[in-house]
C-alpha positions as CSV (number, residue, x, y, z in Angstrom):
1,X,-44.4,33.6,20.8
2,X,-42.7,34.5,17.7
3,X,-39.7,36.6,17.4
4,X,-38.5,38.8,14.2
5,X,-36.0,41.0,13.7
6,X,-34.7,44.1,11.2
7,X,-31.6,43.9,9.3
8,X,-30.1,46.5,11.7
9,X,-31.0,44.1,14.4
10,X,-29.4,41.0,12.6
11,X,-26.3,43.7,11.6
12,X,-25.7,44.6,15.2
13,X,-25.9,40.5,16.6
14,X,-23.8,39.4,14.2
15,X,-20.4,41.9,15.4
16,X,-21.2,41.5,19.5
17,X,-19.1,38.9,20.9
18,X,-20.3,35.9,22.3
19,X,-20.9,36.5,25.7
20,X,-23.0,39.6,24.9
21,X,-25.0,37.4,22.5
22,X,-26.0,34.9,24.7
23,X,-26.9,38.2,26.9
24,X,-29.0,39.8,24.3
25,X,-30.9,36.6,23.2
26,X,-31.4,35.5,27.1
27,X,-33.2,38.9,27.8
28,X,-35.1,38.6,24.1
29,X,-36.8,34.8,24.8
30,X,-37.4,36.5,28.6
31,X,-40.0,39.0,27.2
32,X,-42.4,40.0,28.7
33,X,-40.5,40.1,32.1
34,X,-37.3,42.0,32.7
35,X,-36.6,46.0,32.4
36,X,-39.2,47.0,30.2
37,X,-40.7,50.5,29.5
38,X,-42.5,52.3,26.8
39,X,-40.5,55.0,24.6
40,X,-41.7,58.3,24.9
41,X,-43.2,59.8,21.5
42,X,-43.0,56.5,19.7
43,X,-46.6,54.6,19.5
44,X,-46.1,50.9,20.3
45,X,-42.6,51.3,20.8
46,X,-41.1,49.1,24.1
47,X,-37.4,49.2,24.9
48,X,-35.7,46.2,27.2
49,X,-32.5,46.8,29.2
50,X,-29.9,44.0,29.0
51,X,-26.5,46.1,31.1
52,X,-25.8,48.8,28.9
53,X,-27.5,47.3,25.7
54,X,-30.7,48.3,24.8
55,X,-33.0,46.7,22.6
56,X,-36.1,48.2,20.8
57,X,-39.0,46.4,20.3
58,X,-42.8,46.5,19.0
59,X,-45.7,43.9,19.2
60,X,-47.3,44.0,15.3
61,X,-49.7,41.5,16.2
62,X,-50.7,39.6,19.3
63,X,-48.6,36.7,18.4
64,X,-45.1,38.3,17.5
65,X,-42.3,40.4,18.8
66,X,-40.8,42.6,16.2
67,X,-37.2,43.4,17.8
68,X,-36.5,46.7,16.1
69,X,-33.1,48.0,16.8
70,X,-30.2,46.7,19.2
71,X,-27.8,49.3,20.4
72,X,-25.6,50.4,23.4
73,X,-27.3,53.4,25.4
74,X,-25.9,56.1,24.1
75,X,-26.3,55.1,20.2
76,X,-30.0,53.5,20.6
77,X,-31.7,56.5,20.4
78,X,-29.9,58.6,17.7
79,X,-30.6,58.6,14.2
80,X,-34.1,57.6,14.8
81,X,-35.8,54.4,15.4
């Protein structure tokens, strides 16, 4: 499966420390399993739960994961996706 990601996702990866990288990028290659739901009034839009990071995701096409936005609970949501 290939993976993408946004400049804000990129932006956010590259300031995390280590330990939370390897975090993020363990629960990214694990998808589909893990804690996974669909957003609420967003079409197509999954979010995955890595501790308190969250991280946005869509499937464009059958083949790809198009990792939208990576953010800490309380900032995913805000300012829109």
């Amino acid at each position: 499966m290939n993976i993408q990601y946004t400049k804000a996702a990129i932006k956010t990866i590259m300031v995390v420390d280590f330990s939370t990288k390897q975090r993020i990028r363990k629960g990214i290659e694990g998808i589909p399993a893990g804690d996974i739901k669909t957003l609420q009034g967003y079409q197509g839009l999954y979010r995955l739960r890595v501790g308190k990071w969250r991280i946005v995701f869509s499937y464009p096409d059958n083949n790809t994961i198009l990792i939208e936005k990576i953010a800490t609970r309380g900032r995913v949501y805000k300012g829109g996706l």
